[in-house]
N, C-alpha and C positions, 0 to 999 in steps of 0.2 A: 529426584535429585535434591540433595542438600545443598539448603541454601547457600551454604561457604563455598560449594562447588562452582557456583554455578559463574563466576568471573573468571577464572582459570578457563573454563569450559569455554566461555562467549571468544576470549581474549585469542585463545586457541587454535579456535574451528575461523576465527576473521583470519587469522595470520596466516592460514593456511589460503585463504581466498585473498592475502594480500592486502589486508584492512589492515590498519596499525589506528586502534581506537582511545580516545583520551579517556581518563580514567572519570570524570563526568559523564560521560556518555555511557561508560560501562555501568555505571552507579545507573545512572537511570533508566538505560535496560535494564539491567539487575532488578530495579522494584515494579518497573513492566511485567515481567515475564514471572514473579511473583504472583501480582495481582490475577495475573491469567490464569492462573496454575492454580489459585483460589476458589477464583469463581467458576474455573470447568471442571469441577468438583462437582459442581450443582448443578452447571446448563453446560448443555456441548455447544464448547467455541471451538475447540480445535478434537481433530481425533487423533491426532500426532500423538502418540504415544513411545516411542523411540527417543531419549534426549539430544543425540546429537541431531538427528534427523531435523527437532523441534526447531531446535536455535539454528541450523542454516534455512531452514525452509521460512520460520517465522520473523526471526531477523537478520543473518547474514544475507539472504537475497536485496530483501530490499535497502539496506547497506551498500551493498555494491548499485541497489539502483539506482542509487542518490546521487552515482557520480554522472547517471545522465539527464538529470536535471537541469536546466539553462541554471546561469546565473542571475538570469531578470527574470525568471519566476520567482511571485512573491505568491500566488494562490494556488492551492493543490484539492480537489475535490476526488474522493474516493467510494466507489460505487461498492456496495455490498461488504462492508468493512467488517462485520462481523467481530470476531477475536480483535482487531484492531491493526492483524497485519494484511499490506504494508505500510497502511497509513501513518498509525504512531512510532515506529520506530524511521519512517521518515522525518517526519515531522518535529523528533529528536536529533535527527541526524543536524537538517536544514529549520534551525527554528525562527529562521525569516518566514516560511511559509505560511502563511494564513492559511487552514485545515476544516473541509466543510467533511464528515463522515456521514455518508447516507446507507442507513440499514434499517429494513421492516423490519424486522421482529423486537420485538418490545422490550423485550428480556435479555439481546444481546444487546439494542442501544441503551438499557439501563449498565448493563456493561462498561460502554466507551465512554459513558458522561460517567462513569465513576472512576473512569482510569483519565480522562483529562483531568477532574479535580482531584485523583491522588497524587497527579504528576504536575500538579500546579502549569497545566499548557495553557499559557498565553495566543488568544487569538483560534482558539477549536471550536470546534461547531457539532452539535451529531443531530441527524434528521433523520425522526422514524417513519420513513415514505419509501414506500419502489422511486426510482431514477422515473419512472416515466409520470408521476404523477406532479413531480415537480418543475412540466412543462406549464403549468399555471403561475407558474413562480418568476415573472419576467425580468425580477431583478436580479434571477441569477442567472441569466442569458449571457453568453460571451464574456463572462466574469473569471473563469479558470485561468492559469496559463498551462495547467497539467493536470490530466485527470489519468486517477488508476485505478487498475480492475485485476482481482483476480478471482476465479470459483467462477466469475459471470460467463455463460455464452452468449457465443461477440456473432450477433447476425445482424445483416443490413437493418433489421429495423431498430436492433440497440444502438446501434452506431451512430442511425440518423437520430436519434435522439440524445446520445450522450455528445455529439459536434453539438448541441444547441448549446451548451454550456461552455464550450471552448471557447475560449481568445481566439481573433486571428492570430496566425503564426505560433500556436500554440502544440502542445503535443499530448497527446493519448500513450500510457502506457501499460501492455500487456503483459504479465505476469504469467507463464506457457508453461507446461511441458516438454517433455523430449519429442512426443509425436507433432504429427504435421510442417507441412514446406515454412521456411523461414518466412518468405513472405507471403501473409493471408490472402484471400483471394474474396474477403468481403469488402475490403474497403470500398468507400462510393465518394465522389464527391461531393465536399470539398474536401473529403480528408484522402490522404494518400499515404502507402506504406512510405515508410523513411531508413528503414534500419533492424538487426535482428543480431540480438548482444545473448554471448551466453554466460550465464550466471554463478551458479556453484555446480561445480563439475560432478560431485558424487550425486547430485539429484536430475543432473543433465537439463535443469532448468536453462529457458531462458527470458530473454527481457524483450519486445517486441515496439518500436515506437513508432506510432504511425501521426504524421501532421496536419493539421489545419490548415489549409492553403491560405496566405496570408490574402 
């Protein structure tokens, strides 16, 4: 995709999902999805290879998932952030959000800390640890108010480990396919399904939010 394209393109595929985006936000997707497009040159971040496919899946989704964000969340930690969606184009969206991105591999977090300082993100974080190893880490217990997951499988034992990081009254958000029932059937307490949003309609995604029992 040429570069000149590719704001027509974003501007486009949102309006059709009902996004009407300021021209800030498009600039800075714009040098996002640049940066991405660079470096999975070199290392597989994404295998999206279809452009429009790329920009609803990588940012129109989570675009639209921003509008189910509370508005008293101020922290968002993001498991397996890999290429950097959904996290940084949330994080663009809502740049109140304090952003912790947690991703093993070494070479996709030298990735995300180079795309927080090309996109000068105030307040981002990237941690190159699996989610379960930063149960050591007691200072980020009940620190979230929204954590988000996608590519990860969501089973009882991730789940009781990614609630340690939740806020009470907080919410988990799942990033789905078209397969399987709206509402999962792992959750455990304290957390409990809440709600089942569908997303952009040509990939039949949708958005899954399961709570924190306050």
């Amino acid at each position: 995709m040429a570069p000149r394209d590719f704001p027509t393109r974003l501007t486009r595929r949102a309006a059709r999902a009902g996004l009407f985006l300021p021209e800030d936000l498009v600039c800075q997707l714009d040098s996002f999805y640049s940066l991405l497009s660079r470096w999975n040159k070199k290392i597989n971040l994404t295998s999206l290879s279809d452009p429009d496919e790329a920009v609803e899946r990588l940012l129109i989704e989570p675009l639209l998932a921003a509008r189910f964000v509370p508005s008293t969340a101020t922290a968002l930690m993001d498991v397996g952030s890999g290429g950097g969606s959904p996290a940084i184009p949330l994080k663009l969206a809502l740049p109140r959000l304090r952003l912790t991105m947690v991703e093993v591999k070494a070479r996709k977090s030298a990735f995300l800390r180079e795309a927080v300082r090309h996109l000068q993100l105030n307040d981002a974080w990237v941690e190159t640890a699996r989610v379960e190893e930063l149960l050591t880490r007691t200072d980020l217990y009940e620190r979230f108010h929204v954590l988000s997951v996608r590519a990860v499988r969501v089973e009882p034992r991730v789940l009781h480990t990614l609630q340690a990081f939740l806020a009470p009254g907080g919410q988990l958000m799942l990033f789905r396919g078209p397969s399987g029932p709206d509402a999962p059937g792992t959750a455990i307490p304290p957390l409990e399904w809440h709600s089942t949003h569908p997303l952009v309609d040509t990939l039949q995604s949708r958005l899954t939010l399961i709570m924190k029992r306050a």
